[in-house]
C-alpha positions as CSV (number, residue, x, y, z in Angstrom):
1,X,-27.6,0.4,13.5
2,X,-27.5,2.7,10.7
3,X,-24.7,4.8,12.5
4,X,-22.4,1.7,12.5
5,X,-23.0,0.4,9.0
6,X,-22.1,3.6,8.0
7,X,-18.8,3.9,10.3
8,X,-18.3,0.6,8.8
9,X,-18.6,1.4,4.9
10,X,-16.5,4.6,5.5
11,X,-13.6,2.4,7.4
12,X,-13.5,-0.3,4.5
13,X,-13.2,2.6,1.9
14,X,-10.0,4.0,3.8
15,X,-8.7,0.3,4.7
16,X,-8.3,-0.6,1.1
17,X,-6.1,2.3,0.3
18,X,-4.1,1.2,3.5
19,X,-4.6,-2.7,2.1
20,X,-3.2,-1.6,-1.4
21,X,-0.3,0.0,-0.2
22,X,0.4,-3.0,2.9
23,X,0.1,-5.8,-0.1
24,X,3.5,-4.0,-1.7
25,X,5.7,-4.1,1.8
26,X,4.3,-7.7,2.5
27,X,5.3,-9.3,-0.9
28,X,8.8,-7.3,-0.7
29,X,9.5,-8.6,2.7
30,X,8.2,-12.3,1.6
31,X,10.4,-12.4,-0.8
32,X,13.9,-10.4,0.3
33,X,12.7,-9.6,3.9
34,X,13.3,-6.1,3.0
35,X,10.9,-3.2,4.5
36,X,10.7,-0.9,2.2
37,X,10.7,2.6,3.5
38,X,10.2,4.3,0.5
39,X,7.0,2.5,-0.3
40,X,5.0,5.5,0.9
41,X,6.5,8.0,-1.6
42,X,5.8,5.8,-5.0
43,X,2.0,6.1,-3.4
44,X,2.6,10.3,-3.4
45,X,4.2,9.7,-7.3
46,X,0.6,7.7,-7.9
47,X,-1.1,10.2,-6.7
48,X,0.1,12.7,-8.7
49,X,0.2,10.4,-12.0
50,X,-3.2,10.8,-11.0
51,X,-3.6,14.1,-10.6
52,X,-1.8,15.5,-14.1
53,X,-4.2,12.8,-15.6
54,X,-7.4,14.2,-14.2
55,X,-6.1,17.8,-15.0
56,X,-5.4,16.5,-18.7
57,X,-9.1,15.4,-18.7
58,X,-8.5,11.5,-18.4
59,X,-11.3,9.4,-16.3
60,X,-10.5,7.9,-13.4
61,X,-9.9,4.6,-14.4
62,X,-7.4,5.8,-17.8
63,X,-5.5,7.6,-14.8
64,X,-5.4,4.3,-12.3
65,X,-4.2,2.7,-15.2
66,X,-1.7,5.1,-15.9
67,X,-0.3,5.8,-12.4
68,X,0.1,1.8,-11.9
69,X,2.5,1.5,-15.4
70,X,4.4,4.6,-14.2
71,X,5.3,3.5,-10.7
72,X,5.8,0.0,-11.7
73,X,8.8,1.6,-13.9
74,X,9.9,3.7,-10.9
75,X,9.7,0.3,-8.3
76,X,11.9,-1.3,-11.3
77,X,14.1,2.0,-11.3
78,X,14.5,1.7,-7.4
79,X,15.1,-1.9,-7.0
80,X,17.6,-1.9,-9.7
81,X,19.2,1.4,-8.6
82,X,19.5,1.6,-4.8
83,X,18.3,-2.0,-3.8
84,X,20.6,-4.6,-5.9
85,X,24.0,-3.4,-5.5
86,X,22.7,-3.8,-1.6
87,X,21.8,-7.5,-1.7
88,X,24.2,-9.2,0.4
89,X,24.8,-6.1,1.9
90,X,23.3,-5.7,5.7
91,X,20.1,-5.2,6.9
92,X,20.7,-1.8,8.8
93,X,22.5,-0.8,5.4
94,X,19.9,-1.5,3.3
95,X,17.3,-0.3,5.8
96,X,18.9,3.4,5.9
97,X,19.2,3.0,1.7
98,X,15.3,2.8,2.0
99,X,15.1,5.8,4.5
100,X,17.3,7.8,2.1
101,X,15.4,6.6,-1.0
102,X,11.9,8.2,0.4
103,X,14.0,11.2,1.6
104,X,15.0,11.5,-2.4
105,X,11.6,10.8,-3.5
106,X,9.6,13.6,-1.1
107,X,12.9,16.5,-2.0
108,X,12.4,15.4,-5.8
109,X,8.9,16.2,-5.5
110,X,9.1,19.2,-3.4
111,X,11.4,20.7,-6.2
112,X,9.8,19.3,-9.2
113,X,6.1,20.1,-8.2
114,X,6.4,22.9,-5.3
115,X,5.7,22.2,-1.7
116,X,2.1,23.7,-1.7
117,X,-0.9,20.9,-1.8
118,X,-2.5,21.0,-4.6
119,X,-6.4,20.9,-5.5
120,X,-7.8,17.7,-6.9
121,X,-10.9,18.1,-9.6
122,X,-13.3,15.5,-9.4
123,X,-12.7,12.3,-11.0
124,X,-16.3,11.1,-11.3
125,X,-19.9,12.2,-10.3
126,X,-20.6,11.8,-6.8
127,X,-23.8,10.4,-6.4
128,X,-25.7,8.8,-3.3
129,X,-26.8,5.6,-3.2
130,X,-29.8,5.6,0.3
131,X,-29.5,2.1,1.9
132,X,-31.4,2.2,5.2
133,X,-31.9,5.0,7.7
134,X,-29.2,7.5,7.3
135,X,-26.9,4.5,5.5
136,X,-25.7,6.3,2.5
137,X,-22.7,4.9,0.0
138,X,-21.6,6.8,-2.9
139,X,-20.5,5.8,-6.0
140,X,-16.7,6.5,-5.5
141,X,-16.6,4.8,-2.3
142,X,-17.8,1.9,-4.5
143,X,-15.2,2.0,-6.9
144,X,-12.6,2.3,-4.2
145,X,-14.2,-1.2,-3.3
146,X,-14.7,-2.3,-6.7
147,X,-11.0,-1.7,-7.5
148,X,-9.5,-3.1,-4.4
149,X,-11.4,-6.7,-4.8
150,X,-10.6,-6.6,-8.4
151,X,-6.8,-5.9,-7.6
152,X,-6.4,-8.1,-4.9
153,X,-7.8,-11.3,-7.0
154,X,-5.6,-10.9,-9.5
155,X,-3.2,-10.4,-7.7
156,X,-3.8,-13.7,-5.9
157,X,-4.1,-15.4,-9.6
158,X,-1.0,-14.3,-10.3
159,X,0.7,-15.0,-6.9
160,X,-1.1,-18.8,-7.9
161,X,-1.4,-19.6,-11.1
162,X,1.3,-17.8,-13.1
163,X,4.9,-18.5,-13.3
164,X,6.3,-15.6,-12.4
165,X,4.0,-16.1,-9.2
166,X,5.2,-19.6,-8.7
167,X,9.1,-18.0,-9.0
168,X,8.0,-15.9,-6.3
169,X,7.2,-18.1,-3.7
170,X,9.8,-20.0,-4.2
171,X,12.4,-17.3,-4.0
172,X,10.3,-16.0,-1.2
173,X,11.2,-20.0,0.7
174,X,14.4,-20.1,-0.4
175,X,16.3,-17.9,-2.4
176,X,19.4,-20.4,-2.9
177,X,17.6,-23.2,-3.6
178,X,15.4,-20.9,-6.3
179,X,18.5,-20.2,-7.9
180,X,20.1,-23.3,-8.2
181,X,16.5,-25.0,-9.7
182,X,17.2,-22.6,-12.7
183,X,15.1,-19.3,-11.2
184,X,16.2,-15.8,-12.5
185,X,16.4,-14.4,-9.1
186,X,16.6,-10.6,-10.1
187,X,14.1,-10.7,-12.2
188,X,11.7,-12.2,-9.8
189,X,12.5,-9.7,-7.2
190,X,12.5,-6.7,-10.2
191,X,9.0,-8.4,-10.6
192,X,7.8,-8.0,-7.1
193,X,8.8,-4.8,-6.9
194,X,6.9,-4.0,-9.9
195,X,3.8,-5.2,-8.8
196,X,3.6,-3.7,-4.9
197,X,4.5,-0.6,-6.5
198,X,1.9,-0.1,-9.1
199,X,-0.4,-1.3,-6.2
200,X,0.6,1.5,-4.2
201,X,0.0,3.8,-7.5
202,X,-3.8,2.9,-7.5
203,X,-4.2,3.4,-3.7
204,X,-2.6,6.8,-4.4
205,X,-4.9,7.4,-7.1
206,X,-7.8,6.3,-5.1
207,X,-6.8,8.7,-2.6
208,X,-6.3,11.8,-4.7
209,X,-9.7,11.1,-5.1
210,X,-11.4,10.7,-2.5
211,X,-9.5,13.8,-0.2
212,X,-9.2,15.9,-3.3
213,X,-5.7,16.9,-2.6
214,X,-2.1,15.5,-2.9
215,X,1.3,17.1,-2.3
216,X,4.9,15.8,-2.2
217,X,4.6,14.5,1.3
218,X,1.4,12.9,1.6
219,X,3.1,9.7,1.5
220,X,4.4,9.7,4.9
221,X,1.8,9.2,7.3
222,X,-0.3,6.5,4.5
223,X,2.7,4.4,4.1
224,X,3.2,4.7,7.9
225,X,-0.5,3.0,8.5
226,X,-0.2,0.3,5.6
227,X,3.0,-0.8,7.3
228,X,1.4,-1.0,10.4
229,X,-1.3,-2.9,8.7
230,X,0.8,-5.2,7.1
231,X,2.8,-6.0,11.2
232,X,-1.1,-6.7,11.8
233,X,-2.0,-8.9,9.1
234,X,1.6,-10.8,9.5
235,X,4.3,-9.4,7.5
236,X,5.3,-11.1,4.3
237,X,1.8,-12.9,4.0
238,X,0.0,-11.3,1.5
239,X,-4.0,-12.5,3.1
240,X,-2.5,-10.9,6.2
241,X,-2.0,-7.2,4.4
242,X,-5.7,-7.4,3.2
243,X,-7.1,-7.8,6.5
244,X,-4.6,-6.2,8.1
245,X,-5.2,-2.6,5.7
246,X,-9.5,-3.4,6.2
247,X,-9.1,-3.6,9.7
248,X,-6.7,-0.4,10.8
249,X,-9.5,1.7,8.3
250,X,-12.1,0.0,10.7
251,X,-10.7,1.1,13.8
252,X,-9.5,4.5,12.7
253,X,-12.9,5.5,11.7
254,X,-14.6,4.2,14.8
255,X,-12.0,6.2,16.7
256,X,-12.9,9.3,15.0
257,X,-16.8,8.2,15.4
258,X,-16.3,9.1,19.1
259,X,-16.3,13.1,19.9
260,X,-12.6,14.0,20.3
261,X,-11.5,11.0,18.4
262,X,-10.3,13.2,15.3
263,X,-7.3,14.0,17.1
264,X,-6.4,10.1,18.1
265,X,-6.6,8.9,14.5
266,X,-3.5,8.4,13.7
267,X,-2.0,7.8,17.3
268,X,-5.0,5.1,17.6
269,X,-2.8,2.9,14.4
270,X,0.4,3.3,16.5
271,X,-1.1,2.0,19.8
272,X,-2.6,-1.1,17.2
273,X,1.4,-1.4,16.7
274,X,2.5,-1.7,19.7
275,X,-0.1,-3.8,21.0
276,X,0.1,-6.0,18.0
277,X,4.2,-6.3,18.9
278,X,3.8,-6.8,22.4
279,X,1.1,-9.8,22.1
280,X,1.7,-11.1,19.0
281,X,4.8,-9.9,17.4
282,X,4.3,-12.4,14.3
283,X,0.7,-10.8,13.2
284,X,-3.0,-12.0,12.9
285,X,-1.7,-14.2,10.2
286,X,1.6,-15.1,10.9
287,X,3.2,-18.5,12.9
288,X,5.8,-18.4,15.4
289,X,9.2,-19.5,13.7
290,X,11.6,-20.3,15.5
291,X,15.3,-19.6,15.1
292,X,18.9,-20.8,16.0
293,X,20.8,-18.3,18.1
């Protein structure tokens, strides 16, 4: 029993990171059904917001803050940059913009940082806290937690009860009708951009963190998994990302619970995809829509 709760606390700590970086492709896709390719990379640029803050001597939760201002600015940068001129442009164009963007993000940071991973310091004291048995959490693990609730409820007051949030669900029904009712459109999708990516900034701080290491192309494989988490959850629904991102750390940890199972980690999220296409293409959350051919 002991063995499990511990698989268990270990696969929530990864899930939100994956849940963090899922909520920023769910609210872009709710709102300009746009998957955003590059996601993963403004994680890496968090993580090494991070990093350079540790290294100055800032605590852990000076540097979230940080990383989350910078890459909001560089989600603004990107939507107004490579994504707006694209609006009414096709999906497949604006797909292979994304694709291009991430390629631009990883080559920036290969030549602006070197190619080489580079050691994280520790952000806080590591210390034990015994549950039961051999159930152990630490204290980062619970500030990985701590952070992820905290994040996720404001972002659901904001999504709620602000107006910005309000404009977003509307744009995210109908973009025309938005417009028409007096909505600044651009701003609201500059806004949503903003916010998933400065998500994705703490996840990528959180990580640094916990695996003591980032380099220019540790995005890939992260933003991979939160985008198959967010296909789980139901894309575009923002409940669905959360659970979606808690449930693919779940699994992958229980995978690599079982001997061998380090080597099907990641391949374990992809077969999760496939199934999750195959058998219910809409996600956990999602409902079947249907439309005119």
């Amino acid at each position: 029993m002991d063995y499990l709760v511990q698989q268990l606390i270990n696969g929530i700590s990864i899930g939100s990171i994956y849940a963090l970086i899922a909520l920023g492709y769910t609210m872009v896709y709710g709102i300009i059904k746009l998957i955003n390719f590059a996601h993963g990379d403004v994680f890496m640029v968090g993580a090494f917001v991070g990093y350079y803050c540790t290294m100055a001597g800032m605590n852990i939760f000076l540097s979230l803050v940080l990383a989350m201002v910078v890459c909001a600015l560089l989600g603004t940068l990107i939507e107004r940059l490579a994504y707006r001129p694209l609006r009414n442009a096709s999906r497949i164009v604006i797909l292979i913009t994304a694709i291009g963007v991430s390629f631009l993000l990883e080559n920036l940071g290969i030549f602006t940082v070197g190619p080489q991973a580079k050691g994280v310091p520790d952000m806080i004291n590591k210390e034990s806290i015994h549950l039961f048995g051999d159930a152990y959490v630490d204290s980062l693990q619970l500030i990985v937690l701590g952070v992820t609730v905290l994040l996720m409820i404001l972002l659901q007051y904001v999504v709620h009860r602000t107006k910005i949030g309000k404009a977003m669900r509307a744009v995210s029904y109908d973009m025309e009708a938005a417009r028409l009712m007096g909505i600044n459109v651009n701003t609201t999708i500059t806004a949503t951009f903003a916010i998933g990516s400065a998500l994705a900034a703490a996840g990528g701080v959180i990580w640094a963190a916990m695996y003591a290491s980032v380099d220019p192309l540790m995005g890939i494989i992260p933003g991979l998994k939160a985008f198959i988490a967010a296909v789980l959850g139901g894309i575009g629904i923002i409940p669905g990302a959360m659970v979606g991102g808690l449930v693919l750390g779940i699994v992958e940890t229980g995978v690599m619970a079982v001997p061998g199972g380090s080597l099907w980690r990641d391949g374990a999220a992809f077969v999760i995809l496939i199934l999750i296409l195959i058998f219910k293409p809409t996600g956990l959350f999602g409902k079947n829509i249907r439309e005119k051919v």
